[in-house]
N, C-alpha and C positions, 0 to 999 in steps of 0.2 A: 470884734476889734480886728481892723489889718493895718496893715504897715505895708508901704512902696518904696522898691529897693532895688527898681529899674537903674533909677537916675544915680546908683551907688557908683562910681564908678571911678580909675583914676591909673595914668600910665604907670608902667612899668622901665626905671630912665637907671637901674643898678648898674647895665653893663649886659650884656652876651656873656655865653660860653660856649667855646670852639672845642673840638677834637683835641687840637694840638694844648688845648690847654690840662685837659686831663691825666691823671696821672694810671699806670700799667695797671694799678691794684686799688680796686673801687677803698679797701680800709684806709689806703696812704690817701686816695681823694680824702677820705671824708676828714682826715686828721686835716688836712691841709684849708679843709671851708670851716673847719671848727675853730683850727685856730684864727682864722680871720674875724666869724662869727664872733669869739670871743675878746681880738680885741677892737671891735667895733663895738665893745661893751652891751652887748645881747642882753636883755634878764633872762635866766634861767637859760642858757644855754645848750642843757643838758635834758632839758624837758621833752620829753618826749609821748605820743600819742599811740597807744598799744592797743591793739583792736585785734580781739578774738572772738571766736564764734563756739558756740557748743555743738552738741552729735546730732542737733536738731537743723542746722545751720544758723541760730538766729545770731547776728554779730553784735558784739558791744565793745565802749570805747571808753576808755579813761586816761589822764595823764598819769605817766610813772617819769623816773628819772634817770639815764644811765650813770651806772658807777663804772662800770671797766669796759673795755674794747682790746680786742687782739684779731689777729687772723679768723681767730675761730666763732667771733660771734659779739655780738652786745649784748651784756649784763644787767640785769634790774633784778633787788629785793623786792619782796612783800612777802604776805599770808599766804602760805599754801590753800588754807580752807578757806578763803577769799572767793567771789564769782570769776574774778580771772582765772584762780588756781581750778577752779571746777572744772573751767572748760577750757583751761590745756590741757587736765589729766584726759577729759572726754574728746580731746581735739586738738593734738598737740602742732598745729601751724599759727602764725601771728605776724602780724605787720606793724610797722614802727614809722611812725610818719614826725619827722625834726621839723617844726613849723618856723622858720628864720624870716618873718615876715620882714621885718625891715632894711634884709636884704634882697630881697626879693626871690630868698632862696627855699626851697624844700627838697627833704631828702626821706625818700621811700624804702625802706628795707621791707621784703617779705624771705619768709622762711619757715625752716621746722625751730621747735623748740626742746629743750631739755635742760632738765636741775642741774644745778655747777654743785660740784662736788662737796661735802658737807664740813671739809676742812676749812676749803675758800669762804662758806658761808659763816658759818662761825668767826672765822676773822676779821670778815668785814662788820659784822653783828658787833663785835667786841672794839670795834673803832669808832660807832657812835656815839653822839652825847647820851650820856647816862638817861637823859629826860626820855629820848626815844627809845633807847631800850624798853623803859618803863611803859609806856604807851603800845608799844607793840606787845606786851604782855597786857594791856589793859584791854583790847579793842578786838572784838570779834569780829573782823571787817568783813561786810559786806552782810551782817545779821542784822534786823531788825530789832531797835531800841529806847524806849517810850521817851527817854529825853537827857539832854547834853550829862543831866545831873549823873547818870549812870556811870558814862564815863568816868567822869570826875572821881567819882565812888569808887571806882576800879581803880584808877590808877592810884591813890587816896592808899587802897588795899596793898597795891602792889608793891610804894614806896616805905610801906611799913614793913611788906614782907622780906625786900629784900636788902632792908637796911644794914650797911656795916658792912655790907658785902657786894662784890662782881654782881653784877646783871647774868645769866647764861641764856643763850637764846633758848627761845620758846621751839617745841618740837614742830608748830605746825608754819614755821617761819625759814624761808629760803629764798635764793636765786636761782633764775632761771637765764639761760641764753640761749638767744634768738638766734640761730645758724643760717645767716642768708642764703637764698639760691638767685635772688636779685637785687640790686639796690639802684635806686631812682635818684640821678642829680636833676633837678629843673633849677631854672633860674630863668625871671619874670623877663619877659623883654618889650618893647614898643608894639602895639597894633596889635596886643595878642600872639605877637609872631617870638615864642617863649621858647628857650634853646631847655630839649631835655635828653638825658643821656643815661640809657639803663646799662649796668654790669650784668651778665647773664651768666651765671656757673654752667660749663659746660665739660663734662667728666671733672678735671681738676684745672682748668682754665677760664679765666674770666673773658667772656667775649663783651665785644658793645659794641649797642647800635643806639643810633640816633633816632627818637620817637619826636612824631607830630605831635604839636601841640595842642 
């Protein structure tokens, strides 16, 4: 079976992005496309594409979600003993790729990585819905498991175990953030001819230049 995906094709009519339009600090950019993203009513605004690779190089890719942003980094939970968790502890760099398709926009972060502090983690653990707490103590993500029913059966387990009572997160459960050393604005333009704009950390200074498309 093939499929022809020549003829896929379709402008790009969102708009340019100029120099002058960007802002000193790639973070206040990115607030500034998020909040537009967001009220353009984006779904899932916060979804994000986290592609890490292990000590072997081979790279792999899943969606996560960011929960916080500051100076120092973007945020996402999961499993520590997760296949991402393996291979930041074995390879701690990652890129984060914002897919805003209907803007015609994408945003590139690469960086090193590192666990957010066990306080932060805990707190944010302790602000989801109960149902997820449950579920993150149910699921050995990223293990092999004969069928959905197992699941069910853990979690089944777990809201017996911890009935009547707080959730506490699971030990092998945290965030990590990503500390850029670049971040990538593109936005789609006519003819191919797509405006993109890397942030490049230099000592403690953001430099940027303008990449071909």
């Amino acid at each position: 079976m093939s499929h022809m995906f020549e003829a896929k094709r379709r402008e790009y009519t969102q708009g340019g992005l100029r120099r002058a339009d960007l802002a000193k600090n790639p973070f206040d950019q990115f607030a500034n496309w998020y909040d537009q993203v967001e009220a353009a009513g984006v779904t899932d605004p916060t979804a994000m594409v986290l592609a890490t690779a292990d000590a072997m190089g081979l790279p792999s890719q899943r969606i996560v979600l960011l929960k916080h942003l500051d100076q120092s980094g973007f945020v996402f939970y999961t499993h520590l003993a997760s296949r991402k968790g393996r291979e930041l502890r074995e390879n701690p760099k990652a890129s984060l790729l914002f897919p805003w398709h209907s803007l015609d926009r994408q945003v590139k972060v690469t960086g090193t990585v590192e666990l957010v502090d066990l306080q932060m983690a805990t707190d944010y653990f302790a602000s989801r819905p109960r149902q997820s707490q449950l579920a993150a103590w149910s699921s050995a993500q990223s293990d092999v498991i004969s069928s959905r029913q197992v699941l069910l059966d853990a979690y089944d387990r777990m809201e017996e175990q911890f009935a009547g009572t707080e959730v506490p997160m699971p030990e092998n459960w945290g965030g990590y953030r990503v500390r850029p050393e670049a971040i990538e604005f593109w936005q789609g333009g006519e003819f191919r001819l797509h405006d993109c704009f890397r942030y490049r950390l230099q000592g403690r200074a953001w430099v940027v230049d303008r990449l071909a498309p």
